[in-house]
LOMIVEX-967280 format. One record per residue: residue number from 0; residue in three letters; z, x, y of N, C-alpha, C in turn. Coordinates in nm, 2 decimals, decimal comma, always signed. Example, Ala and Ser with C-alpha at 12.3 -4.5 7.8 and 13.67 -1.06 7.14 Angstrom:
BEGIN
SITE    i   aa     n.z     n.x     n.y    ca.z    ca.x    ca.y     c.z     c.x     c.y
SITE    0  ala   +0,78   +1,32   -0,57   +0,78   +1,23   -0,45   +0,78   +1,32   -0,33
SITE    1  ser   +0,71   +1,28   -0,22   +0,71   +1,37   -0,11   +0,79   +1,29   +0,00
END
This chain:
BEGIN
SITE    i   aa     n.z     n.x     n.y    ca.z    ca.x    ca.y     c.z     c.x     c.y
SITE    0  unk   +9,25   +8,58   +6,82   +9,13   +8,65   +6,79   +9,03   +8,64   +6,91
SITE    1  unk   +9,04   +8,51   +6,99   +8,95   +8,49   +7,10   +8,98   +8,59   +7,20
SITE    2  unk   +9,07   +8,62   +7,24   +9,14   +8,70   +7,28   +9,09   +8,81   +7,31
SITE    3  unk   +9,06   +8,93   +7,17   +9,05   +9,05   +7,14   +8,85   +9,04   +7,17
SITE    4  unk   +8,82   +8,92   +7,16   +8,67   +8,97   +7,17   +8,64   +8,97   +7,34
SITE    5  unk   +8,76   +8,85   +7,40   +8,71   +8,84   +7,58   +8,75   +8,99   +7,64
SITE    6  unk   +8,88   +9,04   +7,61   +8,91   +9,14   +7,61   +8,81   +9,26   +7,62
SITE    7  unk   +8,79   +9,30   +7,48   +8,64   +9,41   +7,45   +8,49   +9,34   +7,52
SITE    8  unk   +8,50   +9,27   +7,55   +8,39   +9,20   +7,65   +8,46   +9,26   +7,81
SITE    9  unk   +8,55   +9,23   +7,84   +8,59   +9,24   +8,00   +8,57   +9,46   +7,99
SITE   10  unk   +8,63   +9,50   +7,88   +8,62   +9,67   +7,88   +8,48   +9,75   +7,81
SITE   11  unk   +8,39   +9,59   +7,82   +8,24   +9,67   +7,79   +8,17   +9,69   +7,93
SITE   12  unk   +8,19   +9,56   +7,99   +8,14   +9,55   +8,15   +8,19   +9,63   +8,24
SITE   13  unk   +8,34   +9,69   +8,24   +8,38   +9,73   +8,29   +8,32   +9,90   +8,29
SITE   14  unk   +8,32   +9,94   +8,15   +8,26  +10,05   +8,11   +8,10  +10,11   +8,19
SITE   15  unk   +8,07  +10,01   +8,16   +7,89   +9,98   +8,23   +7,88  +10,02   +8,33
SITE   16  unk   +7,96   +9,97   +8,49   +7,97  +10,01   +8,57   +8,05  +10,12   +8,65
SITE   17  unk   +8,11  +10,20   +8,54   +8,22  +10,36   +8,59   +8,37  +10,25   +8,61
SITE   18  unk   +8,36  +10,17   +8,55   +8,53  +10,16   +8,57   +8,58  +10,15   +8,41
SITE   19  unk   +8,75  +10,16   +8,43   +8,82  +10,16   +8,33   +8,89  +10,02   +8,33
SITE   20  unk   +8,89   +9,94   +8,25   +8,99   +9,80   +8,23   +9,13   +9,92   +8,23
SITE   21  unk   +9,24   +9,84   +8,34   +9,40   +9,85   +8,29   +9,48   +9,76   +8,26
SITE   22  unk   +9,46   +9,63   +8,30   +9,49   +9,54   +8,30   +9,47   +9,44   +8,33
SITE   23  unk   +9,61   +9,32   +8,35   +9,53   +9,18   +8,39   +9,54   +9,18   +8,56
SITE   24  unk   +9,46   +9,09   +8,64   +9,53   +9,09   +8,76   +9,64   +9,03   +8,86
SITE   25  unk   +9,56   +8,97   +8,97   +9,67   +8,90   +9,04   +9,69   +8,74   +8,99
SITE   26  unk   +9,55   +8,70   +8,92   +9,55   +8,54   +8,88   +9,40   +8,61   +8,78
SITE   27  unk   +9,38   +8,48   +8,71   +9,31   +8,48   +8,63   +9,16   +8,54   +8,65
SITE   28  unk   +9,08   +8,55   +8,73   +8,96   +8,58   +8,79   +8,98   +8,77   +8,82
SITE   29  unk   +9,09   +8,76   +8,85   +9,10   +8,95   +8,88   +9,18   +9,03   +8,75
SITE   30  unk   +9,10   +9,17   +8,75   +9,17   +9,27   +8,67   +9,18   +9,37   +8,75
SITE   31  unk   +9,28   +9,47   +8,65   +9,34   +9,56   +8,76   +9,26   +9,69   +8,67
SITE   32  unk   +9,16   +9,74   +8,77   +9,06   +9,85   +8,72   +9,05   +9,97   +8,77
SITE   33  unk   +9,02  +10,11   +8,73   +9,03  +10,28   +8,76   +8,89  +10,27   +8,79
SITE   34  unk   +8,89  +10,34   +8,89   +8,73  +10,38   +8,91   +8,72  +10,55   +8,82
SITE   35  unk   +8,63  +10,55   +8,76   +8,60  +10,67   +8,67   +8,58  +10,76   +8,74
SITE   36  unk   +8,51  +10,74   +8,83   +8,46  +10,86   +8,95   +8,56  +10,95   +9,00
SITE   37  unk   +8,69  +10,86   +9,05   +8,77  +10,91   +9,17   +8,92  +10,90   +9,11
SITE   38  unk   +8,92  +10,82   +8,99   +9,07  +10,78   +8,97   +9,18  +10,67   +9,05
SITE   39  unk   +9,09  +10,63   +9,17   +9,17  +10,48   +9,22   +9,21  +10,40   +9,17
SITE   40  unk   +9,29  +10,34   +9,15   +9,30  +10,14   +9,14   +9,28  +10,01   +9,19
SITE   41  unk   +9,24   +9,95   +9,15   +9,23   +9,76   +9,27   +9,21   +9,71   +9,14
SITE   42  unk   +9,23   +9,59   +9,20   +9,20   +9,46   +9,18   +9,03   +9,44   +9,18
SITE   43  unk   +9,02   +9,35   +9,12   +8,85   +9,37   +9,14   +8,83   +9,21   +9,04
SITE   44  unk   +8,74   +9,14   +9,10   +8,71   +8,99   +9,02   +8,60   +9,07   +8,92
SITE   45  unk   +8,62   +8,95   +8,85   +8,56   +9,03   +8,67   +8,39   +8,95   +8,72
SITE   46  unk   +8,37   +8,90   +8,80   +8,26   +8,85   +8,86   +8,18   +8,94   +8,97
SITE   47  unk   +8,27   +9,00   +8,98   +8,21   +9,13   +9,09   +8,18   +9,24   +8,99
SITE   48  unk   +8,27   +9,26   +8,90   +8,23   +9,40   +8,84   +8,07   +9,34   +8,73
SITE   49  unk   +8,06   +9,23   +8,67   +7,92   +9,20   +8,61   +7,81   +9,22   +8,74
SITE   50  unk   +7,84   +9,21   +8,81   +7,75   +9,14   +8,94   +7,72   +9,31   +9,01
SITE   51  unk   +7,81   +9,37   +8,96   +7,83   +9,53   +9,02   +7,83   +9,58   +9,19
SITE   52  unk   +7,95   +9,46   +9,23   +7,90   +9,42   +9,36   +8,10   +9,46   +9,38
SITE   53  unk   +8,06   +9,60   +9,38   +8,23   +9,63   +9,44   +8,22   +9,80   +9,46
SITE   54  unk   +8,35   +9,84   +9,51   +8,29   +9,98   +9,59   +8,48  +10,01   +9,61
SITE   55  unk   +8,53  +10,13   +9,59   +8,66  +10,19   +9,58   +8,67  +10,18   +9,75
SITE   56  unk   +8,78  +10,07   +9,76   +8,81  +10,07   +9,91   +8,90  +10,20   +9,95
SITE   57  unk   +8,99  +10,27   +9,85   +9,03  +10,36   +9,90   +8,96  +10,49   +9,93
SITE   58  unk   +8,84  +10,49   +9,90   +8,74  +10,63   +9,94   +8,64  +10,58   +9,98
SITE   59  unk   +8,64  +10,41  +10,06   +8,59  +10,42  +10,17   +8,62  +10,45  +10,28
SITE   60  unk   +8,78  +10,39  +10,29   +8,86  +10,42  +10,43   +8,87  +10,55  +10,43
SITE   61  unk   +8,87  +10,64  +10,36   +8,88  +10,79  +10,37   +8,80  +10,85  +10,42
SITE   62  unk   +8,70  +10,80  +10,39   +8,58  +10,86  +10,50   +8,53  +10,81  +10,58
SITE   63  unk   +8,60  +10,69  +10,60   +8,58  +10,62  +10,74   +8,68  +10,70  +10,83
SITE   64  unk   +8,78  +10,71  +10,75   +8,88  +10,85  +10,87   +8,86  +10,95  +10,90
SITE   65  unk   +8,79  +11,05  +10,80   +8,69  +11,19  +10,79   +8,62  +11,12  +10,93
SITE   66  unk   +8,53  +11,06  +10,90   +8,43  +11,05  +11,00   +8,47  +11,05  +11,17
SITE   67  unk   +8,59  +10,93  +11,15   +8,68  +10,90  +11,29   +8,70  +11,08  +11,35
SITE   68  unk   +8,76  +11,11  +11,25   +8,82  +11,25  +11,31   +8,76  +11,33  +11,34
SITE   69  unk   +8,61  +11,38  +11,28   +8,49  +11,44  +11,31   +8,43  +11,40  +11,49
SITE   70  unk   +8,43  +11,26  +11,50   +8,43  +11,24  +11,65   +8,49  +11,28  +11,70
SITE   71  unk   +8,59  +11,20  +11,69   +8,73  +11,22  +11,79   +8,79  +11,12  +11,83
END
C-alpha cells in the first residue's frame, strides 16, 4: 500500500513539472521520465524534478547543433 501512495506522489510531482513518470531508474534516486513538451526520455533524480532543476538534454544538444551549423 506504501507503495501505491509513493508511487502517485512520484506521478503528481512529475505531472507539475511537464513530465510523465515511466518508470523506475538506474538506482533508487532516479526515474525514467517523458518530457510532455517534446516526447524525450532520461533519467532524471526524483530530487531534481521537485526542485524543477532539469532541462531535456536531447533538445539541448539539438540546438546546440542548429546553432553550430548556423555558424559554421
Amino acid at each position: 500500500m506504501a507503495d501505491n501512495k509513493i508511487l502517485a506522489k512520484h506521478k503528481a510531482e512529475a505531472a507539475a513539472v511537464g513530465l510523465i513518470l515511466i518508470g523506475p531508474g538506474k538506482n533508487a534516486n532516479y526515474r525514467n521520465y517523458r518530457f510532455s513538451e517534446c516526447g524525450h526520455e532520461d533519467n532524471i533524480t526524483t530530487k531534481a524534478v521537485r526542485d524543477n532543476q532539469f532541462r531535456c538534454q536531447q533538445c539541448f544538444n539539438e540546438k546546440l547543433e542548429a546553432e553550430a551549423s548556423s555558424v559554421g
